[in-house]
C-alpha positions in Angstrom: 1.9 19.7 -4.1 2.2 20.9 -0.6 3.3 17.3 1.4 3.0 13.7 1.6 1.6 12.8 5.2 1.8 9.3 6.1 -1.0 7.3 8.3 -2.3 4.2 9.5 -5.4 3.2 8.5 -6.9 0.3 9.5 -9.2 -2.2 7.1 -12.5 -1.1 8.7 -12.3 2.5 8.4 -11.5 1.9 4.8 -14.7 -0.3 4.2 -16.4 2.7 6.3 -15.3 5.4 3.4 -16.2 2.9 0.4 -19.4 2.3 2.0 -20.1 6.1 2.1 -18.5 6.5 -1.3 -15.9 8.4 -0.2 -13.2 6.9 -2.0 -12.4 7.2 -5.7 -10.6 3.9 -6.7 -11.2 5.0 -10.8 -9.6 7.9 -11.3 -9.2 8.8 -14.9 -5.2 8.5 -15.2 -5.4 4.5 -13.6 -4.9 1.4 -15.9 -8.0 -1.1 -16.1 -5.9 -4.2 -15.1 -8.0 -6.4 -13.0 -6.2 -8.9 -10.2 -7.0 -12.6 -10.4 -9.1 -14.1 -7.4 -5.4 -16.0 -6.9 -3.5 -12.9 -6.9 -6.3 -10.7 -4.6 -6.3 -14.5 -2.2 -2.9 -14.2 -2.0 -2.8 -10.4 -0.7 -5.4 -11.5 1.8 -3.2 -14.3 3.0 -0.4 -11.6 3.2 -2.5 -9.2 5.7 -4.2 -12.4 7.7 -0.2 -13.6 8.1 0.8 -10.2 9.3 3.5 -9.8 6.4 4.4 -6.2 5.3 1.7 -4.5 2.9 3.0 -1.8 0.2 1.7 1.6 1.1 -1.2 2.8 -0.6 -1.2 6.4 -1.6 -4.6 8.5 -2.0 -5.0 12.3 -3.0 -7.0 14.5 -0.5 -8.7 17.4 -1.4 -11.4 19.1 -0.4 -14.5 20.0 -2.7 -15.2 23.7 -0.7 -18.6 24.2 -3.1 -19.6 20.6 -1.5 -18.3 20.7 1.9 -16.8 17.5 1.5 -13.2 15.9 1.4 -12.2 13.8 -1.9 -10.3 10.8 -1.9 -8.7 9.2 -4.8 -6.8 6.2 -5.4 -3.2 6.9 -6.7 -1.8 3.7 -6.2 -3.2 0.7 -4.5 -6.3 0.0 -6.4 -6.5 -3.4 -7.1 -5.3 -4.2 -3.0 -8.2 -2.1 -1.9 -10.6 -4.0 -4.4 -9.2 -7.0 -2.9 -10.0 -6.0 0.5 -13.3 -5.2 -0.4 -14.1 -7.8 -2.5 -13.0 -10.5 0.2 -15.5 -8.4 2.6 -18.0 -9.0 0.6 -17.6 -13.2 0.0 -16.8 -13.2 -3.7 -13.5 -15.2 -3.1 -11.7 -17.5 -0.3 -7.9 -17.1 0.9 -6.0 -19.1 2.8 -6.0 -18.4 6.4 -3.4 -19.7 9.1 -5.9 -21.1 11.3 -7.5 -23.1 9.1 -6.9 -26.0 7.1 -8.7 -24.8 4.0 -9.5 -21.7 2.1 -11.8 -19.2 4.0 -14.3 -17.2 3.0 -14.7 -13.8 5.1 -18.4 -14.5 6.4 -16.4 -18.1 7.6 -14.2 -16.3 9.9 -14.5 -16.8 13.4 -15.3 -13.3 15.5 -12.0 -13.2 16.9 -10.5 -13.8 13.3 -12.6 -11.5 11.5 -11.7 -8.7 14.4 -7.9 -9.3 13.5 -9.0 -8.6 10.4 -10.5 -5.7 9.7 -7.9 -3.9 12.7 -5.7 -4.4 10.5 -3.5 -1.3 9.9 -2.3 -0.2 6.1 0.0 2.3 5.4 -1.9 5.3 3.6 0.2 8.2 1.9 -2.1 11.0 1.7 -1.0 13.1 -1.4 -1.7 17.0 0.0 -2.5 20.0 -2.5 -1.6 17.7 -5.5 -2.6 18.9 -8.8 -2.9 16.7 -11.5 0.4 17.0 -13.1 2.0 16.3 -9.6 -0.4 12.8 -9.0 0.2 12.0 -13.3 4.2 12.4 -12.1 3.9 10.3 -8.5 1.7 7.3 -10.6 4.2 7.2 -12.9 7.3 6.6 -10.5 5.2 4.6 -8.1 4.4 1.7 -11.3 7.9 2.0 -12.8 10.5 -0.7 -12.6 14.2 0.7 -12.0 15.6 -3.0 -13.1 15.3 -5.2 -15.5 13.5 -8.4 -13.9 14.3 -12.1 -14.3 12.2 -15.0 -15.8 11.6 -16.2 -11.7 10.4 -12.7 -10.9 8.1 -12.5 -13.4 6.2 -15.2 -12.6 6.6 -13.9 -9.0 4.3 -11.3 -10.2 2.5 -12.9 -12.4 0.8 -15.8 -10.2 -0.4 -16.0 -6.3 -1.6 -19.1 -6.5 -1.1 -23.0 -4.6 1.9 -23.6 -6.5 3.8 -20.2 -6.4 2.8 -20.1 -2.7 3.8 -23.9 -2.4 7.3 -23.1 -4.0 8.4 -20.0 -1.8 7.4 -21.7 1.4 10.2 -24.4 0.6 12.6 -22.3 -1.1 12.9 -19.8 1.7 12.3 -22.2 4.8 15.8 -23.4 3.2 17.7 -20.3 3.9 20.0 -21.6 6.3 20.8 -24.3 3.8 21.6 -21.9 0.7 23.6 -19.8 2.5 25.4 -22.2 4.7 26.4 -24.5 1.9 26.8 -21.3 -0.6 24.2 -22.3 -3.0 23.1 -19.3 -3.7 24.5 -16.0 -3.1 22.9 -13.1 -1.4 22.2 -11.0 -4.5 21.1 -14.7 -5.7 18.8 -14.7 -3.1 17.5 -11.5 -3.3 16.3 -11.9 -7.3 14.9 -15.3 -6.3 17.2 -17.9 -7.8 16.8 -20.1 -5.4 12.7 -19.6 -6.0 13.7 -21.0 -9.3 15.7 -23.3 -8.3 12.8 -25.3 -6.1 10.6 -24.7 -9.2 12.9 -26.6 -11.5 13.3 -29.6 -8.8 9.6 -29.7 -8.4 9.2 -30.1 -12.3 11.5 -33.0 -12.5 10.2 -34.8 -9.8 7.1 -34.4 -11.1 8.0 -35.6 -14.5 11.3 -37.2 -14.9 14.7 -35.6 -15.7 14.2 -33.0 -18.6 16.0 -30.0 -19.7 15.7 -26.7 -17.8 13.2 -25.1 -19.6 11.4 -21.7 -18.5 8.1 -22.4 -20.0 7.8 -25.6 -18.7 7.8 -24.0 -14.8 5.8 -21.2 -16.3 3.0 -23.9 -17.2 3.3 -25.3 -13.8 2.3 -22.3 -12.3 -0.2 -21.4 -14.7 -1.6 -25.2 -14.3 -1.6 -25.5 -10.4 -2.0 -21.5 -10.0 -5.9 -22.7 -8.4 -4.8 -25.6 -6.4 -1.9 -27.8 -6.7 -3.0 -31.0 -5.3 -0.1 -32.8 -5.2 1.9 -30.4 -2.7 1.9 -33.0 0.6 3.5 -35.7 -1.4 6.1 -33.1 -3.4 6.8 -31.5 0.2 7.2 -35.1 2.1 9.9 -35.9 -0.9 11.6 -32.7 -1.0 12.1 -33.0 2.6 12.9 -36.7 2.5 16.5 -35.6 0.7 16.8 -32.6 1.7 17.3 -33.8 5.6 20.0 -36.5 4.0 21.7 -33.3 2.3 21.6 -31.9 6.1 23.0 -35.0 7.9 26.0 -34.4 5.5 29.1 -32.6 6.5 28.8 -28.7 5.4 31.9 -28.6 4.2 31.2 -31.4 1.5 28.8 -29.2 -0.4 30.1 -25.9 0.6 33.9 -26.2 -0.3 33.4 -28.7 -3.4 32.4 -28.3 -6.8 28.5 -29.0 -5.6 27.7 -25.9 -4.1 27.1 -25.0 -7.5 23.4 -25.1 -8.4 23.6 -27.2 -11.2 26.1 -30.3 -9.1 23.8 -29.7 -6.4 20.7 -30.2 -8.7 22.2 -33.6 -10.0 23.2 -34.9 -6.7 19.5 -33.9 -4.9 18.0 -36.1 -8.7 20.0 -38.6 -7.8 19.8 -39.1 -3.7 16.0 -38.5 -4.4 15.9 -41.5 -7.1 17.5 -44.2 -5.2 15.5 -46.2 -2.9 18.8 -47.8 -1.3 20.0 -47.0 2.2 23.3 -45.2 1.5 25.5 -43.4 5.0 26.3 -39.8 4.9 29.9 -40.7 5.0 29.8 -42.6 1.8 28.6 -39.7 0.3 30.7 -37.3 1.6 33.4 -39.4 0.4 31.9 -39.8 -3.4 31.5 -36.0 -3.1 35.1 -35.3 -2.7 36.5 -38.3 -5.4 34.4 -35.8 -7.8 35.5 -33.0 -6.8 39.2 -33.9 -7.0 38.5 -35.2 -10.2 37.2 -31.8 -11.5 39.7 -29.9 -9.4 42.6 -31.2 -11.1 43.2 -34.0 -14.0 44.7 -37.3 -13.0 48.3 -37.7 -14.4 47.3 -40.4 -17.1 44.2 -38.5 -18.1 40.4 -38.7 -17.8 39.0 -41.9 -19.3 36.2 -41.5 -21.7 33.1 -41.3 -19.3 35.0 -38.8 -16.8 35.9 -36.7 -19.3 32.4 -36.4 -20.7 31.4 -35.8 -16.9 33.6 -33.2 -16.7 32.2 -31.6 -20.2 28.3 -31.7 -19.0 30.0 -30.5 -15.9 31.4 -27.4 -17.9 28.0 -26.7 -19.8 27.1 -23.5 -19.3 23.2 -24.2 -20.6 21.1 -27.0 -18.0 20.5 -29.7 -21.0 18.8 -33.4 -20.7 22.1 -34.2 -22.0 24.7 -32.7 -19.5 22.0 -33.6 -16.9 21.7 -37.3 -17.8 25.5 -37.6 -18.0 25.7 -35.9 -14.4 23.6 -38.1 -13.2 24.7 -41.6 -14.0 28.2 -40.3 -13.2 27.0 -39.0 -9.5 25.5 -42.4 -9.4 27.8 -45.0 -10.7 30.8 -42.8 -7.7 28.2 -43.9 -5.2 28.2 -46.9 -6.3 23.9 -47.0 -7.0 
């Protein structure tokens, strides 16, 4: 292969060598898996909200007999299919502007301009034969780590729900990392994705066990439209701003920056419908704390020492998560 030249191509010149079918998106070597109309919506969303695009790489060659270049999708098939299938109305995205899905002939002039000036990234694959392109496909659609249950669904699903659930786990940064929920790495493989995804489940339906499948039926249920989102959002918010009002250093330098305190204390500030101060939390906070940090000189009576053992529990069970709770509750005194 002589070299890889990089380029910007924007979304209309693209549509321009489609029309004139001047781009191969079937090569032989390319796997038949087709996108859902959530997943090829939700790359849409990503180019009308301006959010960074993987590159798509095409071999360029020239057909000298014909006169004619050829161009051939390498990788990037289905995004292009997306592209063009949105152009040509078979499916709506969500659009910033707009309050609901949009359909491309529903786009303003303006909008629809934005659109298709979009740029993409284009790796043009130069002098490739077809052991080099066989060799590039197979590096470009390998995974170099083992992915987690929370980043499998990330790829799996691009509907309401998944969208729904990284919109409030990441406008929580701040929160994660100033109160050491999660740590960077933790972050970075989407724990705190998962995290959201769990919460959502249980205030949906009750305290339950942590249980993968049940979050991976909640985004396979609400992958369309998750109708319930305003409501879940105004409660999340509801007690996550009391969390906020709290001193940091109550979370971040007791036992409940760990995900699983933190879980039971969010259950059970979200369940109460009783006015209770921040400092009266802050306070029951660090009573816990102590009492985990260090056993009292005459011992734990019987329901702190099961506290501290569903404390201990390394799995997320009803029953460590039941026993959290009424603890957390009974210290504040709800």
């Amino acid at each position: 292969m002589d070299r890889v030249e990089h380029e910007k191509v924007i979304i209309q010149d693209l549509l321009n060598l489609h029309k004139d079918g001047a781009l191969n998106l079937n090569p032989w070597y390319q796997r038949r898996s087709v996108w859902t109309n959530s997943q090829k919506a939700y790359l849409i969303n990503t180019i009308f909200e301006q959010k960074p695009v993987p590159s798509i790489y095409i071999r360029h060659s020239l057909d000298i007999d014909a006169d004619r270049s050829i161009r051939e999708v390498v990788d990037g098939q289905q995004r292009i299919k997306a592209v063009l299938e949105f152009s040509q109305d078979i499916f709506a995205a969500f659009h910033p502007s707009y309050r609901k899905r949009v359909r491309y002939s529903q786009l303003t002039k303006s909008d629809l301009s934005n659109f298709k000036l979009t740029s993409l990234s284009v790796g043009y694959l130069l002098g490739a034969t077809d052991e080099d392109v066989i060799e590039i496909f197979g590096r470009l659609n390998s995974v170099a780590k083992t992915i987690n249950a929370q980043e499998k669904r990330n790829a799996k699903f691009s509907g309401d729900f998944k969208q729904f659930c990284l919109k409030e786990a990441t406008s929580r940064l701040a929160l994660w990392r100033n109160l050491n929920i999660f740590t960077g790495n933790g972050i970075s493989r989407m724990d705190e994705v998962q995290f959201i995804s769990d919460l959502i489940l249980n205030l949906m339906s009750g305290l339950s066990d942590f249980s993968a499948s049940d979050i991976d039926s909640l985004y396979e249920t609400f992958d369309d439209k998750f109708p319930d989102q305003k409501e879940i959002a105004d409660q999340l918010e509801k007690t996550f701003a009391l969390i906020a009002s709290l001193k940091p250093e109550s979370i971040r330098d007791t036992v409940f920056h760990r995900p699983p305190l933190f879980f039971s204390l969010f259950i059970v500030l979200d369940s109460t419908t009783k006015q209770i101060s921040a400092k009266r939390i802050e306070a029951a906070l660090h009573d816990i704390d102590g009492l985990l940090s260090e056993e009292p000189p005459s011992g734990y009576r019987s329901a702190e020492a099961e506290f501290v053992s569903a404390c201990l529990a390394t799995t997320q069970r009803i029953k460590q998560r039941k026993i959290r709770h009424k603890f957390i509750k009974q210290t504040l005194g709800l």
